[in-house]
C-alpha positions in Angstrom: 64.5 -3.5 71.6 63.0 -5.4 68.4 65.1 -7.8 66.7 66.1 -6.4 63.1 68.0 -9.8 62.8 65.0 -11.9 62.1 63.4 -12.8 58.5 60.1 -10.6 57.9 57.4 -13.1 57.3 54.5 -12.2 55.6 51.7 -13.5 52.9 53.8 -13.6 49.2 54.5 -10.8 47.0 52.7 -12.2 43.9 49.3 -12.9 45.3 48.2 -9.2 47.1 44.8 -11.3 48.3 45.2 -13.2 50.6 43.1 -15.6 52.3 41.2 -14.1 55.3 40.2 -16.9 57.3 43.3 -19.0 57.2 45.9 -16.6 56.3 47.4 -18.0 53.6 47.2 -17.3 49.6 44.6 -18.2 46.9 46.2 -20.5 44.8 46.2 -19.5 40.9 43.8 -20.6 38.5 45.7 -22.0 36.0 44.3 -20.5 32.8 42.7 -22.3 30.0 43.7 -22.8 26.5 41.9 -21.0 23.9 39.1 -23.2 22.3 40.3 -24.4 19.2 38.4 -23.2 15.7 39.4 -24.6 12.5 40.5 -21.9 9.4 37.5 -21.1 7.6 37.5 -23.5 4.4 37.1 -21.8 0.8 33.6 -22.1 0.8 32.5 -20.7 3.6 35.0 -17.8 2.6 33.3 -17.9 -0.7 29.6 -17.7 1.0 30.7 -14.8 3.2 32.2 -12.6 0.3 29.0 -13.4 -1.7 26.1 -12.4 0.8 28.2 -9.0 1.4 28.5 -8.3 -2.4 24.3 -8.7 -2.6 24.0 -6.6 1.2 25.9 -4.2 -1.0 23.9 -4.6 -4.2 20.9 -4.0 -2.5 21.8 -1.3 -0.6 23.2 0.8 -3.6 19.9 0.1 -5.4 18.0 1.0 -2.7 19.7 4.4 -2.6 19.8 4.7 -5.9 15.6 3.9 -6.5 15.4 6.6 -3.0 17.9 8.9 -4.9 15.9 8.8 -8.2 12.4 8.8 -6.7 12.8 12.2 -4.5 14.6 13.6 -7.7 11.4 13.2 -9.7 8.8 13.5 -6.9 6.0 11.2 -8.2 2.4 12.1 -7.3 -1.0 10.0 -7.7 -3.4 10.8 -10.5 -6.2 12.5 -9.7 -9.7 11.2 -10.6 -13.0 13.0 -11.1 -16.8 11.9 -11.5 -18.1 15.1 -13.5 -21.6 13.3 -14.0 -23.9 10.4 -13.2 -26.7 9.6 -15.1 -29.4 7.0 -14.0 -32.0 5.4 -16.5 -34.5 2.9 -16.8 -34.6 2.2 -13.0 -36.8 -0.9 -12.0 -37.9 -1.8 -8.4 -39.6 -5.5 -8.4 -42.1 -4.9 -5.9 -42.5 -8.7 -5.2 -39.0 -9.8 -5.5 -35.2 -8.7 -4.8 -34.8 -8.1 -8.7 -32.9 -4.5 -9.6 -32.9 -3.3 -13.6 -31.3 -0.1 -14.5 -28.5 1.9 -16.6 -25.9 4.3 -15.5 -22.8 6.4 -17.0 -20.5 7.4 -15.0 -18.5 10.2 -16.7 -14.9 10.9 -15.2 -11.7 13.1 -15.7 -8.2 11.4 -15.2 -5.4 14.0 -14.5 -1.4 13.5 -14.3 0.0 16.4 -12.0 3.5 15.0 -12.7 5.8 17.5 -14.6 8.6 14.7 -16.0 6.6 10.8 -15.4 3.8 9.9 -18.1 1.7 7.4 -16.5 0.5 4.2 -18.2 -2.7 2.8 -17.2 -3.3 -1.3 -17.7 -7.4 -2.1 -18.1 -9.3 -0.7 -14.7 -12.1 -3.0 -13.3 -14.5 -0.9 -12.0 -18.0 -1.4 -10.2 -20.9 0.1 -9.3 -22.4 -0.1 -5.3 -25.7 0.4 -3.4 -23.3 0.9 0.0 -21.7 -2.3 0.1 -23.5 -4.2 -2.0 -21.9 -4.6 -5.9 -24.7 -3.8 -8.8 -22.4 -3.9 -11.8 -19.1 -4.2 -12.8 -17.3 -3.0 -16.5 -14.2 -2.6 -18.0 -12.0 1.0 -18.9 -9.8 0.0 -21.7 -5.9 1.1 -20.8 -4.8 4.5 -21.4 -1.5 6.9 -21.0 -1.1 9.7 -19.6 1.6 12.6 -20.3 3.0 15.4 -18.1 0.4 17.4 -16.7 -2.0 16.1 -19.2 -5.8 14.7 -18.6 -8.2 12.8 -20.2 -12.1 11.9 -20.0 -13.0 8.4 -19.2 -16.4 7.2 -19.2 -17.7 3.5 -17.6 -21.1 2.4 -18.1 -22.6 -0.3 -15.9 -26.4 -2.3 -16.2 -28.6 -4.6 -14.6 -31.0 -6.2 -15.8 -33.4 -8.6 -13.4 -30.5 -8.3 -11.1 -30.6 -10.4 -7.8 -29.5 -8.7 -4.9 -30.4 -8.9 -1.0 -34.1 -7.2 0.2 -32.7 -4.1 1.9 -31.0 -3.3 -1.2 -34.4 -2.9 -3.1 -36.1 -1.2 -0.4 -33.3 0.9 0.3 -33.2 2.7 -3.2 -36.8 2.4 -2.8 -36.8 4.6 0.6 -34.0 6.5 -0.9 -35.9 7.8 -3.9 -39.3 8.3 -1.9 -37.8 10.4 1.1 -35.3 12.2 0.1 -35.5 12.3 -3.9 -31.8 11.3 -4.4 -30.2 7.8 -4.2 -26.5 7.9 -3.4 -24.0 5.2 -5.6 -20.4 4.3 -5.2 -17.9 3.3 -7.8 -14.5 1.7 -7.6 -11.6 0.9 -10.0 -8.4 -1.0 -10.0 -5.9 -1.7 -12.2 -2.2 -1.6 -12.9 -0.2 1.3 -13.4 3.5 1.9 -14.5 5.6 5.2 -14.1 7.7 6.6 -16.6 10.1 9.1 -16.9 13.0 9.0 -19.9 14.7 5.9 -19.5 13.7 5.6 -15.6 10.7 3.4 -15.6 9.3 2.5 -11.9 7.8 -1.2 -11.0 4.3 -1.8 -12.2 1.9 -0.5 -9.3 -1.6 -1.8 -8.4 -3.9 1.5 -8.5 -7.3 1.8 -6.4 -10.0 4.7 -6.9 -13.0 4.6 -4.6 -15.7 7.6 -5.5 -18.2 7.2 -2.5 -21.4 9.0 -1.9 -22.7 9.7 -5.5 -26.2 11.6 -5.0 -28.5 10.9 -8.1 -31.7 12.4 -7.9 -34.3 10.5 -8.7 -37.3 11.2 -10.5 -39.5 8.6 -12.4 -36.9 5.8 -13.6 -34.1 8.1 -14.3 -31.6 10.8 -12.7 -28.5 12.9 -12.4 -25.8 13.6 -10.5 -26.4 16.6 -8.2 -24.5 18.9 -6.1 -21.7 18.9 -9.1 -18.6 16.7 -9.9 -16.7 14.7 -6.8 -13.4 13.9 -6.6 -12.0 10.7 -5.7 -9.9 8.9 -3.3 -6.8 7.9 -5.2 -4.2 4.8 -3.3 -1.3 2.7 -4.5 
């Protein structure tokens, strides 16, 4: 008959894991004091408040600017060459020297209904593929809603200097197929403008590539009828 006399032994009541290979408890860790940080001092309090009140700022202009531009819907002008004319075209047969005239005729349209467009002076110059021929000047214009305007650039070059396979490429241009093809390319500033919202001043590029001028004598036209251009920001 068991003994009901005798103390139950047993591992203690306030450590449930025991030791398995000697029976007895694992003794408590004895826990660590929290590291110790100073109070923040007024500046740094100061610092803090400040870089959220310009988070803030900037995040409620941001909105605002989104807010504002998707209320007005701003598009990019639209550029047109409408003609090309070529004249006094000169080939030095002995040397890389280029002489010749051209006028370059284009239309500028705004397709916005509420922002006029202001246009700051547009470089523009004249290529043989990559090769630059001329450059000129387009004196600054505005543009209302939905309004256009004609523009016209003209570029020349006399005795110009440029590499061999410039030469002999108008040269094979004109012989073989009659027509030699030009590029021209503005930039410029522009600002946007609607009532008292006014948009940051943006830098404007037009590239009109692959202008076919026939050629015939020294002197030509644009064929195959006006080309539009490629418009960025």
């Amino acid at each position: 008959m068991a003994d009901h006399s005798r103390p139950v032994t047993g591992y203690p009541t306030n450590n449930p894991y025991p030791n398995p290979s000697t029976g007895t408890a694992f003794p408590h860790a004895a826990p660590h004091p929290p590291p110790y940080r100073p109070p923040p001092t007024p500046r740094a309090i100061f610092l803090r408040r400040l870089i959220a009140i310009l988070l803030a700022t900037f995040v409620i202009a941001g909105i605002i600017t989104l807010i504002t531009w998707l209320a007005l819907r701003p598009r990019l002008p639209q550029f047109r060459v409408d003609s090309l004319s070529l004249s006094n075209l000169s080939l030095s047969p002995n040397s890389s020297l280029l002489t010749a005239n051209w006028d370059v005729r284009f239309t500028v349209r705004n397709p916005n209904h509420k922002i006029t467009i202001y246009y700051d002076a547009l470089a523009a110059s004249l290529y043989y593929k990559g090769e630059s021929i001329s450059d000129t000047t387009v004196p600054p214009f505005v543009l209302g809603t939905r309004d256009e305007t004609a523009l016209r650039a003209t570029f020349a070059a006399v005795d110009r200097y440029v590499d061999g396979w410039v030469v002999e490429g108008i040269r094979w241009e004109k012989t073989v197929r009659g027509s030699v093809s030009f590029n021209v390319r503005m930039a410029g500033w522009v600002r946007f403008k609607a009532g008292a919202w006014r948009g940051r001043r943006r830098f404007l590029r037009v590239y009109c590539g692959e202008l076919p001028v026939g050629v015939s004598g020294k002197g030509g036209t644009l064929v195959g009828g006006p080309r539009r251009c490629v418009v960025g920001l």
